[in-house]
C-alpha positions, 0 to 999 in steps of 0.5 A: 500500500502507498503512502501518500504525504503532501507536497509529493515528497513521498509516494511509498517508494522512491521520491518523485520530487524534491521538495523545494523547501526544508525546515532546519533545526535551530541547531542546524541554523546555528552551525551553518551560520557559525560556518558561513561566518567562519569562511566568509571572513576568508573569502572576503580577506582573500578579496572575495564575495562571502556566500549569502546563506543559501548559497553556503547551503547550496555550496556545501551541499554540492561538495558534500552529497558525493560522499554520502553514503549508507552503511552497513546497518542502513545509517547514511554517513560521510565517507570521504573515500 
């Protein structure tokens, strides 16, 4: 039997679509921000523009998502090999 939740961001097996907006902790706000704080202040020493905060999260997801990956007990983890 499928589920069916709003949004199409589940149908009972694979996504058909992405939803376009996520909601983020307050501790998941906090840490990108501590983040994008940190290396902005390197981007603009190095005469850079700094991210604006969704592009910071754009970013690190761009960099990150290949090394996503599931473990052996179904946990998804960070394997950066």
């Amino acid at each position: 039997m499928r589920k069916r939740i709003l949004n199409n961001t589940y149908t009972g097996g694979a996504m058909n679509h992405m939803p376009t907006n996520i909601r983020l902790t307050n501790w998941e706000q906090e840490e990108i921000r501590k983040k994008s704080i940190e290396i902005n202040k390197i981007r603009i020493k190095n005469g850079r523009e700094p991210y604006k905060d969704s592009e910071m999260v754009h970013k690190i997801l761009e960099i990150s998502l290949p090394y996503i990956k599931v473990g052996n007990d179904g946990e998804v983890i960070v394997d950066p090999e």
